[in-house]
LUMDONU-833612 format. One record per atom (N, C-alpha, C): x, y, z. Coordinates in steps of 0.05 Angstrom, whole numbers, padded with zeros to 5 digits, always signed. Layout:
% LUMDONU-833612
XYZ...
This chain:
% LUMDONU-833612
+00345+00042-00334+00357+00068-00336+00380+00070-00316+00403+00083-00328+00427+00086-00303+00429+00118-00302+00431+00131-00278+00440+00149-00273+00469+00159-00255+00479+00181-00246+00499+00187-00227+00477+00198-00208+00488+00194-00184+00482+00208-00156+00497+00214-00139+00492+00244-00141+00522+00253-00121+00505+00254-00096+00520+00247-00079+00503+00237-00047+00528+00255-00039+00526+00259-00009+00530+00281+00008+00562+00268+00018+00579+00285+00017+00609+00289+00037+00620+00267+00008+00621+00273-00009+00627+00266-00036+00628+00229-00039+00603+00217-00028+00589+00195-00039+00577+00197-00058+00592+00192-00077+00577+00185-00112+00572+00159-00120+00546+00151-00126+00545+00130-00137+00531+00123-00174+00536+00111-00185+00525+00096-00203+00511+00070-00195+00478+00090-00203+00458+00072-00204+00435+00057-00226+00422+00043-00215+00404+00035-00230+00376+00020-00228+00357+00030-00248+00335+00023-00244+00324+00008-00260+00291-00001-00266+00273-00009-00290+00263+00023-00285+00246+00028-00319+00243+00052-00327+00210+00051-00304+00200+00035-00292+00185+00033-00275+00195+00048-00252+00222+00052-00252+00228+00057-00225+00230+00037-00197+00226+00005-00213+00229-00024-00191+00261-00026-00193+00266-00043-00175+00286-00055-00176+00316-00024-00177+00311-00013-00161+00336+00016-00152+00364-00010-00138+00382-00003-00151+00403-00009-00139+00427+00005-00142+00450+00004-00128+00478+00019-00129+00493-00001-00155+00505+00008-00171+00528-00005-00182+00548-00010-00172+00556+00011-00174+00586+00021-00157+00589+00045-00145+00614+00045-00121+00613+00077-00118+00634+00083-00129+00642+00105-00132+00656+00132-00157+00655+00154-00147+00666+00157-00112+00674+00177-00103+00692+00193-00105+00690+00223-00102+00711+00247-00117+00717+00241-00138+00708+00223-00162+00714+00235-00191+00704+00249-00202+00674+00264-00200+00660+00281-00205+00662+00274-00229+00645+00252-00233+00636+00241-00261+00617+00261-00287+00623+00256-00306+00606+00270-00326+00602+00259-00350+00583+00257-00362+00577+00246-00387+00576+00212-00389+00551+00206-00373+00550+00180-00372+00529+00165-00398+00540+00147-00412+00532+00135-00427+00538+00109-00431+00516+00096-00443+00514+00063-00452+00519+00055-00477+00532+00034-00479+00542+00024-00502+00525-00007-00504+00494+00000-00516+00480-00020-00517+00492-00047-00532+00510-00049-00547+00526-00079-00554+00540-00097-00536+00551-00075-00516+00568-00097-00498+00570-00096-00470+00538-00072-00463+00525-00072-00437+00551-00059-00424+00551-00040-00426+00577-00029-00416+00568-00004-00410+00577+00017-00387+00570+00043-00385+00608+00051-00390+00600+00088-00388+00627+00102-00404+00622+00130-00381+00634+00137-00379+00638+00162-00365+00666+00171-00367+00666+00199-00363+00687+00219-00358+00690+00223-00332+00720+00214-00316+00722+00221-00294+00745+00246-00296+00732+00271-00281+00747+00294-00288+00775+00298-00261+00765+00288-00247+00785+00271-00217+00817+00263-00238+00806+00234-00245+00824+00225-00258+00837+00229-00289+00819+00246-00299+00819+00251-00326+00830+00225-00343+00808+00208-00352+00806+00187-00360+00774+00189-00368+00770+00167-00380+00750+00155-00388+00743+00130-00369+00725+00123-00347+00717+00105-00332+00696+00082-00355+00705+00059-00348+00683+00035-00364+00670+00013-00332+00647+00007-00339+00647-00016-00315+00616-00025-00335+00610-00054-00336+00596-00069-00341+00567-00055-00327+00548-00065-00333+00516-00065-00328+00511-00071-00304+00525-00101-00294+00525-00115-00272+00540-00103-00254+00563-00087-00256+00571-00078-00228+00599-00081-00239+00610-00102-00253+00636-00115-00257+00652-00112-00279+00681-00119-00277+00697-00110-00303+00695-00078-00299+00708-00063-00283+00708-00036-00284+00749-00033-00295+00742-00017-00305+00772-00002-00323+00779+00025-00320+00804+00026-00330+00807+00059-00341+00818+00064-00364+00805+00085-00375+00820+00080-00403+00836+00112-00410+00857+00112-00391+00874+00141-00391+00886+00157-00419+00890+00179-00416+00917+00183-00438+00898+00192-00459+00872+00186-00460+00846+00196-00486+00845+00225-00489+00844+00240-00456+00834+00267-00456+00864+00287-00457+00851+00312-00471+00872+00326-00477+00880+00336-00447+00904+00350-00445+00912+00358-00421+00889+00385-00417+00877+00393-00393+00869+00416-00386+00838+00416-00402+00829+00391-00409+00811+00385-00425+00783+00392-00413+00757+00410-00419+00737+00403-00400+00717+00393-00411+00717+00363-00410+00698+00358-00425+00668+00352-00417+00647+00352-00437+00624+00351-00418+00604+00339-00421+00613+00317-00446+00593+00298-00452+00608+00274-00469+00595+00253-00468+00616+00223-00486+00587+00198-00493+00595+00201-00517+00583+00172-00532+00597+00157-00546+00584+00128-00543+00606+00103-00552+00587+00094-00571+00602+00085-00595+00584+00071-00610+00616+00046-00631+00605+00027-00630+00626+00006-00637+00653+00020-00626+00668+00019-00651+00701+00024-00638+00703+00050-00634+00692+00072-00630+00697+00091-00629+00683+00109-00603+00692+00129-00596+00683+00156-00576+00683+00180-00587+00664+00194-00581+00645+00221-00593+00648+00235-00559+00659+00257-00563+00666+00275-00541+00657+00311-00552+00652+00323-00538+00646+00347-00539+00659+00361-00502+00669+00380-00514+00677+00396-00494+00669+00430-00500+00679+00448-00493+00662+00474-00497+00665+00490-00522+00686+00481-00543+00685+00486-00553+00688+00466-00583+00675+00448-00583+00680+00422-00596+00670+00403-00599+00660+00388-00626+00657+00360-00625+00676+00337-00637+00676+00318-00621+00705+00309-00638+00703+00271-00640+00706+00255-00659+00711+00230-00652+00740+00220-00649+00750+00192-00633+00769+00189-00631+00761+00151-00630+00788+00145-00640+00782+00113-00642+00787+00103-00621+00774+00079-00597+00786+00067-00582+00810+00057-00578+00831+00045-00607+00842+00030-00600+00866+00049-00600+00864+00071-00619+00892+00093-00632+00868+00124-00612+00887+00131-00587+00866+00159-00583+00874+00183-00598+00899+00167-00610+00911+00195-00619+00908+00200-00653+00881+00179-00665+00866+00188-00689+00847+00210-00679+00854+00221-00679+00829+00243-00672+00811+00264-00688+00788+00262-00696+00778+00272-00721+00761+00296-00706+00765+00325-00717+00742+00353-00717+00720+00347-00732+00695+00340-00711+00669+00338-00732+00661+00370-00729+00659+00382-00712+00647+00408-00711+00669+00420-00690+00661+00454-00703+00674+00475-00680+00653+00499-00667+00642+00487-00652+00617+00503-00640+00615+00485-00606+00599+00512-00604+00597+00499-00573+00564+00487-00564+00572+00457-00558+00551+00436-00559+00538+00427-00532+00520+00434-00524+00504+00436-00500+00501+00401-00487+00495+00380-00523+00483+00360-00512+00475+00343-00541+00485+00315-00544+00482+00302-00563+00482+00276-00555+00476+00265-00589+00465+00229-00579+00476+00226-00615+00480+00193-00609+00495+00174-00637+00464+00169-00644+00453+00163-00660+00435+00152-00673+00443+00136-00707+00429+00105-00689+00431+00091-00713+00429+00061-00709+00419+00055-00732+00397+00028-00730+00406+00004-00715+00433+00002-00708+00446-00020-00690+00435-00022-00659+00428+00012-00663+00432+00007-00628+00398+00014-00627+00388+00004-00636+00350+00005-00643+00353-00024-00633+00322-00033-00620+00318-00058-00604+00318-00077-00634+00321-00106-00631+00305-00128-00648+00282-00121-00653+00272-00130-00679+00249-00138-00685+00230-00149-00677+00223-00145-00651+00199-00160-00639+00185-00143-00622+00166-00148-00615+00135-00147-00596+00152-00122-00577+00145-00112-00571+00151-00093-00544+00127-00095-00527+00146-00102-00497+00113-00115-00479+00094-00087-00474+00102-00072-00480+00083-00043-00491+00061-00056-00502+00063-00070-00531+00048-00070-00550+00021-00088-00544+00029-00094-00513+00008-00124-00510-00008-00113-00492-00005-00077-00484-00017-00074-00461-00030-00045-00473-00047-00045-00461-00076-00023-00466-00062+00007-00457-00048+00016-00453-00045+00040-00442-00054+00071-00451-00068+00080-00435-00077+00114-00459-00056+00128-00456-00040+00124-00440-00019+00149-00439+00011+00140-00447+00019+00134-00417+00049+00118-00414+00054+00094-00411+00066+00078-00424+00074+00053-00416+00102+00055-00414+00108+00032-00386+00135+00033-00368+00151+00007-00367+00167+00003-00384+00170-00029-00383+00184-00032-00361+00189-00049-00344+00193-00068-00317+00210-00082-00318+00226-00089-00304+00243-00117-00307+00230-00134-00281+00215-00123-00269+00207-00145-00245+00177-00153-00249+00160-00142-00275+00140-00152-00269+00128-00176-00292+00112-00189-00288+00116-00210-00301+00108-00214-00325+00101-00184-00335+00088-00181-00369+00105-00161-00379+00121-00155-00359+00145-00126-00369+00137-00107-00368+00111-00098-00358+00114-00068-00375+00085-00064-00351+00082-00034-00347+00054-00032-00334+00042-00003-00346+00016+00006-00346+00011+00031-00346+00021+00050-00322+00022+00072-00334+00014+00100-00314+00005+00122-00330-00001+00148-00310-00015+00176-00325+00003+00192-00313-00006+00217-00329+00015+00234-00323+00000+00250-00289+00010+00269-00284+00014+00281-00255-00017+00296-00262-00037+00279-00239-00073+00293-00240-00094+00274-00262-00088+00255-00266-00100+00241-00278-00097+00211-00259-00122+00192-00259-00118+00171-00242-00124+00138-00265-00107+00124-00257-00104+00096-00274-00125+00075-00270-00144+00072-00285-00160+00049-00279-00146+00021-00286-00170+00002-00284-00156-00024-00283-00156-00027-00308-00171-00010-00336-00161-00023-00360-00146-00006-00372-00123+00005-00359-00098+00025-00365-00099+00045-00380-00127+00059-00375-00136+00088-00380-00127+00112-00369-00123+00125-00373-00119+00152-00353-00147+00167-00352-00160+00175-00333-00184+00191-00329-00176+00212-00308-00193+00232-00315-00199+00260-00290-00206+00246-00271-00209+00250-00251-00226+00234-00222-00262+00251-00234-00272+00240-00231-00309+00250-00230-00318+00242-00210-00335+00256-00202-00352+00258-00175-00383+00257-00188-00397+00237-00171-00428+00232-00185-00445+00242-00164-00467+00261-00170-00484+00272-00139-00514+00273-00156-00526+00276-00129-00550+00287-00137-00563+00301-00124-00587+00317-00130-00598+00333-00110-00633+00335-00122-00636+00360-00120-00668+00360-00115-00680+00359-00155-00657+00356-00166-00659+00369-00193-00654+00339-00211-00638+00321-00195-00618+00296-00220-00604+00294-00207-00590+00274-00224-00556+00263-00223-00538+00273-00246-00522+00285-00227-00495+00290-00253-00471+00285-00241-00447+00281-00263-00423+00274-00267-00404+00305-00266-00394+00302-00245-00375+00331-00242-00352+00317-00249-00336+00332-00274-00308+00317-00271-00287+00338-00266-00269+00332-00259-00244+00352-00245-00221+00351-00252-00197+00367-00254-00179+00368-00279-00150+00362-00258-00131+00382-00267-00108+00374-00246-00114+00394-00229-00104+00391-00204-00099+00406-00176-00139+00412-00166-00156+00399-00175-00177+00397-00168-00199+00412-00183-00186+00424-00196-00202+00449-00224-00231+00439-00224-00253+00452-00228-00271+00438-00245-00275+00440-00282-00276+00424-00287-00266+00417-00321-00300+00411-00331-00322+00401-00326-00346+00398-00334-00352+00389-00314-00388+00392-00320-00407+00375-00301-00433+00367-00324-00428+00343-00329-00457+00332-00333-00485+00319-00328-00499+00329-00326-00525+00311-00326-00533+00280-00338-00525+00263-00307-00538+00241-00330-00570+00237-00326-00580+00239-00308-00617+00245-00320-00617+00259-00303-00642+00281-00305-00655+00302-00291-00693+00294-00284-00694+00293-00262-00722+00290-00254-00718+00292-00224-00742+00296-00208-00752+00304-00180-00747+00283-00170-00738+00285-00144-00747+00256-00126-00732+00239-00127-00703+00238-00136-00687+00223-00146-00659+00216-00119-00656+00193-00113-00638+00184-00090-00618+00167-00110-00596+00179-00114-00570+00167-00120-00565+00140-00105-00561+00117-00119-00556+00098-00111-00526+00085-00104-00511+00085-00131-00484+00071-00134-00478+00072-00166-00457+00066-00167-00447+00071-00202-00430+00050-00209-00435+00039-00228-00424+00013-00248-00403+00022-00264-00371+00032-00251-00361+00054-00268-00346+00032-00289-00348-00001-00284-00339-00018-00316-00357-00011-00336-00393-00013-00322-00400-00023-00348-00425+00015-00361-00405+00036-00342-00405+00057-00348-00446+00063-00350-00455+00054-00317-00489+00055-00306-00485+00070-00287-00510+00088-00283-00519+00099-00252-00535+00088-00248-00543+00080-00215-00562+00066-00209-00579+00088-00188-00603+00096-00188-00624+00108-00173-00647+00094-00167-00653+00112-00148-00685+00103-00145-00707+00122-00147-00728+00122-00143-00743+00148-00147-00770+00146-00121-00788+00164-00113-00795+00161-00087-00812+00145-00072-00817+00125-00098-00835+00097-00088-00817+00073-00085-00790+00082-00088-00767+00056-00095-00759+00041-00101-00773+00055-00131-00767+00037-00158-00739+00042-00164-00727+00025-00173-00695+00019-00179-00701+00025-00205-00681+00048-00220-00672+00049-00246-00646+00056-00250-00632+00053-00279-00616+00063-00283-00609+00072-00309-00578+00083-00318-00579+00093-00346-00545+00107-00354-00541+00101-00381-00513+00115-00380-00505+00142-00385-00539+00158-00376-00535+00186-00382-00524+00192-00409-00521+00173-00431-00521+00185-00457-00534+00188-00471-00540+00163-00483-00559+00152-00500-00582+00140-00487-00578+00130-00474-00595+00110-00460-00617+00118-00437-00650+00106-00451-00667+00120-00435-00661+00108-00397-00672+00112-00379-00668+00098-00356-00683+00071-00366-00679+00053-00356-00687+00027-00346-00695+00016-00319-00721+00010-00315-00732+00002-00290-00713-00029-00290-00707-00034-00264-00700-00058-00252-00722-00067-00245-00737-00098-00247-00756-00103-00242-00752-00124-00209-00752-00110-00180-00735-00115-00165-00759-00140-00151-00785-00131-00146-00802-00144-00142-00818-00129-00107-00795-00109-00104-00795-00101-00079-00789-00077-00079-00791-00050-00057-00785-00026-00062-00759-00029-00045-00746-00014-00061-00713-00009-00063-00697+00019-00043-00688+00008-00020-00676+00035-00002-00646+00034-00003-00629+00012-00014-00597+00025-00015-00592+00000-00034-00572+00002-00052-00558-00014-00069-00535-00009-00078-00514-00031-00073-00482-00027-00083-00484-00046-00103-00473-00048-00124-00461-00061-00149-00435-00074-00146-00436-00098-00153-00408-00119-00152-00398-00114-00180-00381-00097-00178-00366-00086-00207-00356-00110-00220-00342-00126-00207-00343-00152-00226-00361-00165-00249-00387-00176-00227-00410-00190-00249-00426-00169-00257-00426-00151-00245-00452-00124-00251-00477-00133-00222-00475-00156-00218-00499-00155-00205-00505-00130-00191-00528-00136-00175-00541-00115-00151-00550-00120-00130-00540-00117-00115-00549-00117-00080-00563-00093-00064-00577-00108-00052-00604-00083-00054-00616-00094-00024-00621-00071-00013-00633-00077+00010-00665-00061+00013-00682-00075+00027-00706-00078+00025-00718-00064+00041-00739-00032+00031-00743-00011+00058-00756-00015+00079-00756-00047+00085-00772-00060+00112-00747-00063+00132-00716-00059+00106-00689-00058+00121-00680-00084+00138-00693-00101+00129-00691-00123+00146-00680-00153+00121-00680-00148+00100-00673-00170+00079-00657-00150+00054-00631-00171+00049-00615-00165+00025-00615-00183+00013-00630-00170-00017-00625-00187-00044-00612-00180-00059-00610-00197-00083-00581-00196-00103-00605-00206-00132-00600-00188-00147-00607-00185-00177-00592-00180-00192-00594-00199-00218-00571-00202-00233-00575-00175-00245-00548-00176-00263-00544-00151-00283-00571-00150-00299-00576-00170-00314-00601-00169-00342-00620-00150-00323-00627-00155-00299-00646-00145-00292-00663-00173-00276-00658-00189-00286-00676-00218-00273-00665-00236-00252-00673-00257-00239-00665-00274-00229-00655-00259-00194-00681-00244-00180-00672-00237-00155-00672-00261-00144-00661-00256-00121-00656-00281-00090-00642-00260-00070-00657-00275-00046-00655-00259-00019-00638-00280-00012-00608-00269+00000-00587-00283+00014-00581-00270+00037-00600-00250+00057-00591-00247+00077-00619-00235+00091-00627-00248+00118-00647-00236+00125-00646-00238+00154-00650-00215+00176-00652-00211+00203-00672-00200+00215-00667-00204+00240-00697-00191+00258-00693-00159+00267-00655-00153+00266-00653-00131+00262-00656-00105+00251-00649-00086+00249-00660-00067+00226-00617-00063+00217-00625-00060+00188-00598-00056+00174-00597-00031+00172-00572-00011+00175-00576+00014+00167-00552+00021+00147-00537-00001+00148-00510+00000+00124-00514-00018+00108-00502-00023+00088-00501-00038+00058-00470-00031+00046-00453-00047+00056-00420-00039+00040-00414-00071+00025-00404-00069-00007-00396-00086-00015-00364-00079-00018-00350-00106-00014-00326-00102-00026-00322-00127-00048-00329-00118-00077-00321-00127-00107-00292-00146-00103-00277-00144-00103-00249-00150-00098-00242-00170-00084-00256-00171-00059-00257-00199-00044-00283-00215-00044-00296-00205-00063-00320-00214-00064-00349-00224-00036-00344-00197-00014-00349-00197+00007-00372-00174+00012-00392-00183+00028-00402-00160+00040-00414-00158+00060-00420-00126+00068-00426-00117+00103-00442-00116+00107-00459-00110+00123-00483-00095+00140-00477-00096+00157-00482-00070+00168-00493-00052+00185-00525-00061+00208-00521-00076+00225-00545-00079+00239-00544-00061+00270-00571-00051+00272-00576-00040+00296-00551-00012+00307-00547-00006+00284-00523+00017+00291-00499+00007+00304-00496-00015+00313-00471-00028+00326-00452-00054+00316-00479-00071+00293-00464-00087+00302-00455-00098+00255-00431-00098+00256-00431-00105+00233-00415-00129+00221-00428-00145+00206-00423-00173+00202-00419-00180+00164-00396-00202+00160-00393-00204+00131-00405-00233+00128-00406-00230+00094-00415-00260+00086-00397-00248+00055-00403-00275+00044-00385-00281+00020-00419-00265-00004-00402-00261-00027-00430-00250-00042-00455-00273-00051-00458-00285-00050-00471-00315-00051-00483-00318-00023-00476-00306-00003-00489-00310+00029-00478-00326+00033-00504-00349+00052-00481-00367+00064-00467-00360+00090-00465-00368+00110-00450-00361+00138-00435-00339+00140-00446-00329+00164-00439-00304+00173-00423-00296+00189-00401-00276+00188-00389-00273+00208-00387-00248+00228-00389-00246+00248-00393-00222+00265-00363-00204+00264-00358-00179+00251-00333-00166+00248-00334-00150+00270-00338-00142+00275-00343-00118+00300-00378-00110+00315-00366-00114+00335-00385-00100+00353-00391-00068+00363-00396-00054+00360-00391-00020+00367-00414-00010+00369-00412+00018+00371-00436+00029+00370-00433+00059+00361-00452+00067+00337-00452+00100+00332-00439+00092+00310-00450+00087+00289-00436+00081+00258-00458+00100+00244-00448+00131+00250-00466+00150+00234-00460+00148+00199-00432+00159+00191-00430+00155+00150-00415+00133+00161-00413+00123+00137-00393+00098+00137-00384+00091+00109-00364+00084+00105-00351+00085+00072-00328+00059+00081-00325+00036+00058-00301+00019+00045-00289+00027+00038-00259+00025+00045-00230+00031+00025-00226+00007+00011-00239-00006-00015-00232-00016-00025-00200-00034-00021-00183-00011-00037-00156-00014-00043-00145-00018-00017-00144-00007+00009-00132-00017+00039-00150-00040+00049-00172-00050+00045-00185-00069+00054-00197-00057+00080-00200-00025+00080-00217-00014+00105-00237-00009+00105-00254-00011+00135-00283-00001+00142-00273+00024+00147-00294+00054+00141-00277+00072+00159-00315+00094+00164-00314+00100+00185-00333+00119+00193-00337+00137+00217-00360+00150+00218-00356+00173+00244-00387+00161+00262-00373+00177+00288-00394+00174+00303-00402+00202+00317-00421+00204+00341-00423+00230+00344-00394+00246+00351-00382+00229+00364-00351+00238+00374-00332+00238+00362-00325+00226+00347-00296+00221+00326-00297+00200+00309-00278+00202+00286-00289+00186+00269-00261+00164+00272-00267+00133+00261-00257+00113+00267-00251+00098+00232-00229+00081+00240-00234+00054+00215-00216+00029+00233-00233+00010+00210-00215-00015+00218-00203-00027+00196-00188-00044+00200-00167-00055+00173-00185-00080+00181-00196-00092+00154-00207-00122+00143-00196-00151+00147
C-alpha cells in the first residue's frame, strides 16, 4: 500500500508499506507540493499524483526512481481533487467534474459527467491480479488475512480490534475458566471487557480446577479424593484419568496433550499420556514442591521447591537445572509468549526473564 504523509514544517513524503504494515519505507520526499490524488497504475508500477504547488501531474516508479513531470495537463486555476490512470489515459475530477484526457494529446479532453464527485476508482479486469492461488487461500483465517512481502508464506492472520488470534488463525473473545463451590465454567468476554456469556462446563461439589487443553478444547479437574478428570463441557461425560495416584496440581503440554501432575505427598512429578495410559515419574525430591509451571513452547518445566528454590528440566526429565534461588514465591504464573517467571511475595511482586 502507498500513501502521502504530510510530516511537520512542510516534510511530505511518499510512502510505503506491505498491507501487513512490514516493511514502512520513504519513497521520496515531495515537499510543498501539497500533493493530492495519489494513485497506481498497476501495469507499469508507477504512482500519479496531482501536485497543486506545481500544477502538474507528478509520476515516480514503485522503487523510488524515474520520477517526472507531466505539466500543461491541468486547466489554469484548476482544483483538482482526485486522478486515475488506466493504460493511455487519465480520469480527473475536480469540483465540479469528471473528465478523461489522453496521455499523449492533453488537449483530447472528454466530459464524462457534470456533477460534483467526492471520490472514484477505474474498474476493470486488466488491473484484477493473475489467475492464481492468493497466499490468502493457503491460510486458515476467520477474519482477516494480510498479505506480506516479508514473510515467507506472504500473508498472515489478524482479528479485528477485541478479539485475540490463536495459533490456528481464529479470532476468539478472550474466556476466562473458574471454579468455585458449584463447577467449572467458561466466562467469555466481548470487546472493551463486556461480559458476552458464561458457561458451565460440569457442575458438582468439591471440584479444584486444574488446567485447560485449549487445542484439544478439555478441562482438567480433580475432585476431593484427587481423582483427575476431565471433559469438553459439551457433549462429553467427564472422564476419570486413571493416574494410579491422588492428584494435587496438573499443567498440560498443549503440544502432545500429555499431563503433568504432581503427587499430594508433593514430593514426585509424573507425566501421563493424553489416552489416559502410560504414567512415569520423571522427577522426584526430598523437598516439598509447592509450584508446577510448564512451558509447552520450549518444551520445559518448573518447580517450585521449598518456597525458594526453583529448578527446570526438559519435559522427558533428565538433568536438572537450578534457575533461581529466592524466597516467598506466594502466586506464581508463566508468560509463555516473553519466556517469563513472574510472582508475588509477602512484599512485592517480582519476574524473571528465562
Amino acid at each position: 500500500m502507498y500513501w502521502v504523509n504530510y510530516g511537520k514544517n512542510g516534510n511530505t513524503t511518499l510512502e510505503t508499506a506491505g498491507m501487513d504494515g512490514s516493511d514502512r519505507h520513504v519513497i521520496s520526499l515531495i515537499p510543498m507540493e501539497q500533493p493530492v490524488g495519489l494513485t497506481l497504475d498497476y501495469i507499469t508500477s508507477r504512482l500519479y499524483w496531482i501536485s497543486e504547488y506545481k500544477e502538474s501531474i507528478e509520476t515516480i516508479k514503485t522503487d523510488g526512481s524515474g520520477r517526472f513531470a507531466l505539466p500543461d495537463i491541468l486547466h489554469k486555476d484548476q482544483t483538482a481533487l482526485g486522478i486515475s490512470v488506466f493504460e493511455g489515459w487519465f480520469f480527473m475530477a475536480d469540483e465540479h467534474h469528471l473528465c478523461s484526457l489522453s496521455r499523449n494529446d492533453p488537449s483530447a479532453r472528454r466530459l464524462l459527467l457534470n456533477t460534483n464527485i467526492s471520490a472514484f476508482a477505474v474498474l476493470h479486469e486488466l488491473q484484477q491480479p493473475a489467475e492464481e492461488r492468493s497466499p490468502c487461500s493457503l491460510r486458515t483465517c476467520s477474519h482477516i488475512c494480510l498479505l506480506s512481502p516479508v514473510l515467507a508464506k506472504s500473508a498472515k492472520c489478524a482479528c479485528p480490534a477485541g478479539l485475540l488470534l490463536l495459533p490456528s488463525g481464529k479470532c476468539e473473545n478472550l474466556k476466562i475458566v473458574y471454579g468455585n463451590s458449584s463447577g467449572i465454567y467458561i466466562l467469555e468476554l466481548g470487546f472493551q471487557g463486556g461480559v458476552m456469556e458464561q458457561t458451565a462446563v460440569w457442575q458438582a461439589a468439591k471440584m479444584n480446577l486444574m488446567d485447560v487443553d485449549w487445542k484439544r478444547d478439555l478441562v482438567y479437574w480433580t475432585d476431593e479424593h484427587g481423582l483427575l478428570l476431565r471433559s469438553n463441557g459439551l457433549s462429553e461425560k467427564p472422564k476419570v484419568i486413571h493416574t494410579g495416584g491422588a492428584v494435587c496440581m496438573v499443567k498440560i503440554d498443549i503440544a502432545s496433550g500429555h499431563i503433568y501432575w504432581l503427587s499430594c505427598e508433593k514430593d514426585k512429578v509424573y507425566v501421563t499420556k493424553h489416552s489416559g495410559s502410560g504414567t512415569k515419574m520423571i522427577y522426584q525430591t526430598t523437598s516439598s514442591i509447592q509450584h508446577l509451571l510448564l512451558n509447552w513452547e520450549q518444551a520445559l518445566l518448573y518447580v517450585v521447591e521449598d518456597n525458594h528454590l526453583i529448578r527446570q528440566m526438559n519435559l522427558t526429565g533428565g538433568e536438572v537445572e537450578n534457575v533461581l534461588n529466592g524466597t516467598g514465591f506466594t502466586h506464581m504464573s508463566l508468560d509463555i509468549k516473553s519466556h517469563s517467571l513472574l510472582w508475588t511475595s509477602p512484599d512485592y511482586s517480582k519476574w524473571l526473564s528465562l
